[in-house]
Structures are given as structure tokens and as C-alpha cells.
N, C-alpha and C positions, 0 to 999 in steps of 0.2 A: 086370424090366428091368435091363440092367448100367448099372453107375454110371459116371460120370466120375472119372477119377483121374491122378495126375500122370504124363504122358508124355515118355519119351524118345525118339528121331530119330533114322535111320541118316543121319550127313552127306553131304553130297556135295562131291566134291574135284574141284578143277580146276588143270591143270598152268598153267602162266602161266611167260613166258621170264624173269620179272624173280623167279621164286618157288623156296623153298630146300628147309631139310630139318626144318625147326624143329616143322610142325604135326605131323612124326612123331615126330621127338626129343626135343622139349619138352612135346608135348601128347598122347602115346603112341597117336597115332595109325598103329599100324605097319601097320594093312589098308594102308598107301596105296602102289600101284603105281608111282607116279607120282615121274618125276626131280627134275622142279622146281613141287612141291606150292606150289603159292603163297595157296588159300584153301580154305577146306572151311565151306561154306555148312552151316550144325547147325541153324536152323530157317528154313524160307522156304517161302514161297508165291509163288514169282514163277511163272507158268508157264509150263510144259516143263522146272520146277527145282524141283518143290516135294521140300520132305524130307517121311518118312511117318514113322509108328508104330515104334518096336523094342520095345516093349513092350506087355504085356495084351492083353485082346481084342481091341483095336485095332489090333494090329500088321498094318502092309502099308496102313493107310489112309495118304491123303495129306491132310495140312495144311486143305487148301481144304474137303474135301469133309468134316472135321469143323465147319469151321465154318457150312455147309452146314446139316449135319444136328441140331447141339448147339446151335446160334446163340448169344444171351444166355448161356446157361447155361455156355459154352465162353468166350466171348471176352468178355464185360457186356454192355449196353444201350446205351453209348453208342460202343461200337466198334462193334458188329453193324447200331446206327442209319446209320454209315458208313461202314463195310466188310461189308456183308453178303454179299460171295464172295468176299472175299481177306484171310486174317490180312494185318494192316494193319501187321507187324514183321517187317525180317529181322535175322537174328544170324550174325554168321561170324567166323572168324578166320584172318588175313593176315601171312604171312611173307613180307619183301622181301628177299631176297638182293642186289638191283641196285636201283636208282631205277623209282619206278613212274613211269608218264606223269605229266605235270602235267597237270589236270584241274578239270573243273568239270561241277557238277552241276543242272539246273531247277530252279526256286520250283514250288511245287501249281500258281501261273495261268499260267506258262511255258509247263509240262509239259500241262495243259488244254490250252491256245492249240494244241501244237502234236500232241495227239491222243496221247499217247506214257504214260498213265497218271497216276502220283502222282510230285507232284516226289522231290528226295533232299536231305534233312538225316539228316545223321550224327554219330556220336561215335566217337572213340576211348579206348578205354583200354590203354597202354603193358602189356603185359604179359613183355617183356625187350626188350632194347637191348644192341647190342654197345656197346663204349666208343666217344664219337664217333659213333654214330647221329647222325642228322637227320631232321627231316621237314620240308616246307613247309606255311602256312597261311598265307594272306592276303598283303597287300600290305605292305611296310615304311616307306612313303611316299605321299604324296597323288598319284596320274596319273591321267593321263583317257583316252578308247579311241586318241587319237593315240600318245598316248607307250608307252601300250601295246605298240600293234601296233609300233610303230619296233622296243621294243624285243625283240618276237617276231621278226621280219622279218633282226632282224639277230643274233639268236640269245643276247640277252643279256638274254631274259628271267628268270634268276635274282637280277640286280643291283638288281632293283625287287620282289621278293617277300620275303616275311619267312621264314626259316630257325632254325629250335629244335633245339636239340640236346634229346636224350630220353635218359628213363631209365625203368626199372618205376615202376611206378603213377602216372605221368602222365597226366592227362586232357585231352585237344581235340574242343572243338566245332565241328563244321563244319559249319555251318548250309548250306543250297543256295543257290548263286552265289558263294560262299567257295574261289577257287581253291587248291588243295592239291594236294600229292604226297607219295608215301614213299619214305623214301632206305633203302640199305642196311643190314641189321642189327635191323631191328626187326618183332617180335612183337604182333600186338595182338587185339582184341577188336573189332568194329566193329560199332554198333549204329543203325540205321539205317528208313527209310522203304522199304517195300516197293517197290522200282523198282529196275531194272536200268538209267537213262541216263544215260550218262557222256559228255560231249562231248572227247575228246582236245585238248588243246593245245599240246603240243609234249613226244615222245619221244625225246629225247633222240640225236637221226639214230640211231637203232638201225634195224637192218632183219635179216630173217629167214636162213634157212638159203640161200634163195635172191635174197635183194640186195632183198628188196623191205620198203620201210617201212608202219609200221602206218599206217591211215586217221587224220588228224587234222578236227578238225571247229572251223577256224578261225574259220566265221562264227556255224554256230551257239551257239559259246560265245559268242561275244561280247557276244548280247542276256542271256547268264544272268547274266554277270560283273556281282560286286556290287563298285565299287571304293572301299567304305569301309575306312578304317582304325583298326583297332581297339589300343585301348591296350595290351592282353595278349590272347593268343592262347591261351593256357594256361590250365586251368581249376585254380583252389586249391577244396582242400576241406580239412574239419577232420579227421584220422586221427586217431579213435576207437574202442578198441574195446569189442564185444558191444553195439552201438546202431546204430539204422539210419542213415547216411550219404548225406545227399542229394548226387548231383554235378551232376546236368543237368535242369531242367523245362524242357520243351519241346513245344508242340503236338502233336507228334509221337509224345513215348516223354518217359515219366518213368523215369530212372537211379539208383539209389541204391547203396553199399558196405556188406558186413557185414564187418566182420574181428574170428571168434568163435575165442573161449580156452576158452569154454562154452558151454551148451545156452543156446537163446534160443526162449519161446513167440511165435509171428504172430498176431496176430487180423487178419485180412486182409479182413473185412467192412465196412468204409467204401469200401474201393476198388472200385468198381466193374470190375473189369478180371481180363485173365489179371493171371497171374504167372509172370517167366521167371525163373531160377535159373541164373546162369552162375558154375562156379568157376572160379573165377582161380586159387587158392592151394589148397593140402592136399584133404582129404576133409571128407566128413558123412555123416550120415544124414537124411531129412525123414522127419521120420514124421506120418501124418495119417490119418485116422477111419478108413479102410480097410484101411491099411497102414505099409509105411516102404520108401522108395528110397535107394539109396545114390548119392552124387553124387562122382566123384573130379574133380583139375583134367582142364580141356577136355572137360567134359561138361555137356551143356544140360536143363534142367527145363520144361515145362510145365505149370503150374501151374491148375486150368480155375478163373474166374471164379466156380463158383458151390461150390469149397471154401473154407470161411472162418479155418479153424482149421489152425497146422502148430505144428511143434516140432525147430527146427532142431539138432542135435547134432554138435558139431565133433568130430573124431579126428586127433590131439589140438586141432588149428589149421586152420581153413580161411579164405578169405576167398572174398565169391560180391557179382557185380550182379546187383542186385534190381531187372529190368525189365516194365514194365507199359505200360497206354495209360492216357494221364492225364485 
């Protein structure tokens, strides 16, 4: 029987009017055809989007239909107890050349309630920023769905959300009903719950080649919107390096950072879980029982659940999120 071993993904890219040139220039992704490359989806199981195999005997399988057939041994016990047909993680990465819509995402009992799959909580991680970048996350102020909509209606819904300027290695969590957008200039990592639903809430009157504006879904954001106000939007962590870096636990996805100068052994047997491997920064090598893969920036690792031992090797500096199900 062939074994399980750590796999790589042909991405998939999708053109978007608000998307630049970055995830080919920055993240040498040069296959990409595409004007305004705005995401390239590198592991996903949404379906009619999943990414497959580029590598080993596997290659040409897709996502779902491993975890299908490897179950536990692929994804752990407690993921496959509740995702037993869908990797329960997508991973991509988003270059905004222009402002993305303002949006908002379902809670898990929203997204139930209204038949549409698993809610969406997300993270980002900054991985460039022009100078002066921005993003939006959450509310700057305490208002309620009147003052709200006044100030959707009258188009000055910016005046009430909160706005962060960004730089590399900034972290945000946007939990689902956390309305956000991304402004011009920024590169990231986005790591996220398997779902594709996104409620539009106001795009910016842009409209298409032919005069027509995208769908906004003014009512049904409204029951997701959380209008709490949180005191930092920003997530701090300690920069460390050659140890593992927790940024985000979350129901969802556990996120941690390596940023290695040196070889660092994994014993990855307590975690029940895959293990994903995204570089952010430089090269490596993993090497593990079977073999050794080489990992450069804007490449994704699968790591299967039931390998316990790795031996991560920088050339000479790399820096990777170390993502699992927690």
C-alpha cells in the first residue's frame, strides 16, 4: 500500500476587477494568465473549486475525495468526526490593487439557519503593503442597525468603521459578522473556514464594463453583523525566532509563525490534525520518514495527520504559518 505523504496543490486563480499583479510578481506565480489575478485559492475544498494533488501518486486527486478515502489518517479524528466530506480549511492568497467590497461574513448557526453550509471566520496575515495601505475591520464606535443603515443609505458608511493602516507581518482576525474590507496595496495570506459566503455591503458604486453594479446583499448582512466594538483589531504576537509562534486559536483553525535562521525538529504527535505549511518568507526543506520536499515563498504544504515527525531546514531564512484544526 502507498503511504501518505506531504502534498502539494496546483492553485487556482481567479481574475477579480479589484485584483493586481502581486500574486505573480511577488509570489512567482508566472502560470497566471489572468489581468487582474486577485486570489489563487492553493488549498480548498469548496466545491466546483477544489485544488488536487501536484505531487506523488496522488497527483490529479482532489482535496475532498482524499479525505474521503484516507479519513483520520489524513485529516485526525476530530476533524473527520466533523468534516467527513469536506477539508474543513481553505488557504489563499489576495492581492487588492483597488478597495474590495465591504462585507460581511455568517456565524456556523446563521449559515445553518439559512442552508448555505459552514459560516466564515478568517485571519489575515499582511504579507506586503504598499506605503499607506489600509484595511477595514469592525466598527470605530458603538451604533445600532438604525444608525447603521442611515449611514449605508447615505453613503457614508466609512465614517463609522474602523480603518488600519498595514504593514508586512501584521495580523487580523476577523471572526464572522466582523464587517471588513481591503483597500489598495495589500498582499496577504488568508486563512479561513471552508465557505464561499460573503454578503456584499456596499461596493463602492463601481460597476462593470457595461454600467452595471455588482449584487449587494443589504438585508441579508444585516442579521450576520456583529456590532461589537472591540478595543484592537490588530492582533500582537511575540517575534521569535526558531520557536513556534502562536497568532490565532480559534474554533475554527489554530495559526502559529516559524521564523527559522536553523533546522528545527516537529514532533507533531499530540496534535491531532493535518498540518499546513505556508511560506510567507525565503525557502526550506521538510524532510520526513519518507522523503524531503522543498517549500519556496507562495507555496503550500499538506502535511497528513497521521505523519508525526518532520525536520524543518531553512536556506538560509525562511519564515511559514503553521496551520492545523485545533
Amino acid at each position: 500500500m502507498n503511504l501518505l505523504y506531504p502534498m502539494k496543490f496546483t492553485p487556482i486563480l481567479k481574475d477579480k476587477v479589484w485584483g493586481g499583479q502581486k500574486i505573480r510578481t511577488e509570489l512567482g506565480f508566472d502560470f497566471s494568465p489572468l489581468p487582474n489575478c486577485g486570489e489563487a485559492w492553493v488549498l480548498s475544498g469548496i466545491a466546483g473549486a477544489q485544488t488536487v494533488v501536484a505531487n506523488g501518486f496522488l497527483q490529479g486527486n482532489e482535496l475532498n475525495d482524499l479525505v474521503e478515502i484516507y479519513m483520520d489518517d489524513l485529516v485526525g479524528e476530530k476533524a473527520f468526526e466533523q468534516f467527513p466530506d469536506q477539508f474543513p480549511i481553505l488557504v489563499k492568497f489576495i492581492d487588492s490593487n483597488d478597495w474590495l467590497s465591504i462585507q460581511v461574513h455568517p456565524d456556523d448557526s446563521l449559515a445553518a439557519k439559512r442552508k448555505v453550509g459552514n459560516g466564515k471566520t478568517e485571519m489575515w496575515y499582511i504579507l506586503d503593503a504598499d506605503k499607506d495601505a489600509e484595511l477595514i475591520s469592525g466598527f470605530n464606535k458603538t451604533v445600532n442597525q438604525k444608525i447603521y443603515l442611515d449611514h449605508l443609505g447615505q453613503k457614508r458608511l466609512r465614517e463609522i468603521l474602523n480603518v488600519e493602516a498595514v504593514q508586512r507581518g501584521d495580523v487580523f482576525f476577523i471572526p464572522a459578522g466582523r464587517v471588513h474590507a481591503l483597500g489598495p496595496g495589500v498582499l496577504l495570506a488568508e486563512i479561513q473556514q471552508t465557505s464561499d459566503t460573503t454578503y456584499r455591503i456596499y461596493d463602492w458604486d463601481r460597476v462593470d464594463s457595461e454600467g452595471k453594479s455588482r449584487e449587494l446583499h443589504t438585508d441579508l448582512a444585516l442579521e450576520a453583523i456583529d456590532f461589537t466594538v472591540e478595543e484592537t483589531y490588530r492582533t500582537s504576537y511575540a517575534k521569535l525566532k526558531n520557536q513556534t509562534v502562536n497568532l490565532i486559536e480559534c474554533p475554527a483553525f489554530t495559526t502559529n509563525i516559524l521564523e527559522l535562521d536553523h533546522g528545527i525538529e516537529k514532533d507533531l504527535e499530540y496534535i491531532d490534525s493535518f498540518i499546513i505549511y505556508l511560506c510567507a518568507e525565503g525557502n526550506c526543506s521538510i524532510q520526513h520518514l519518507h522523503g524531503m520536499e522543498e517549500l519556496k515563498k507562495g507555496e503550500v504544504i499538506l502535511i497528513p495527520a497521521i505523519m508525526h515527525h518532520l525536520f524543518i531546514l531553512p536556506k538560509p531564512r525562511v519564515k511559514l504559518l503553521e496551520i492545523f484544526y485545533p
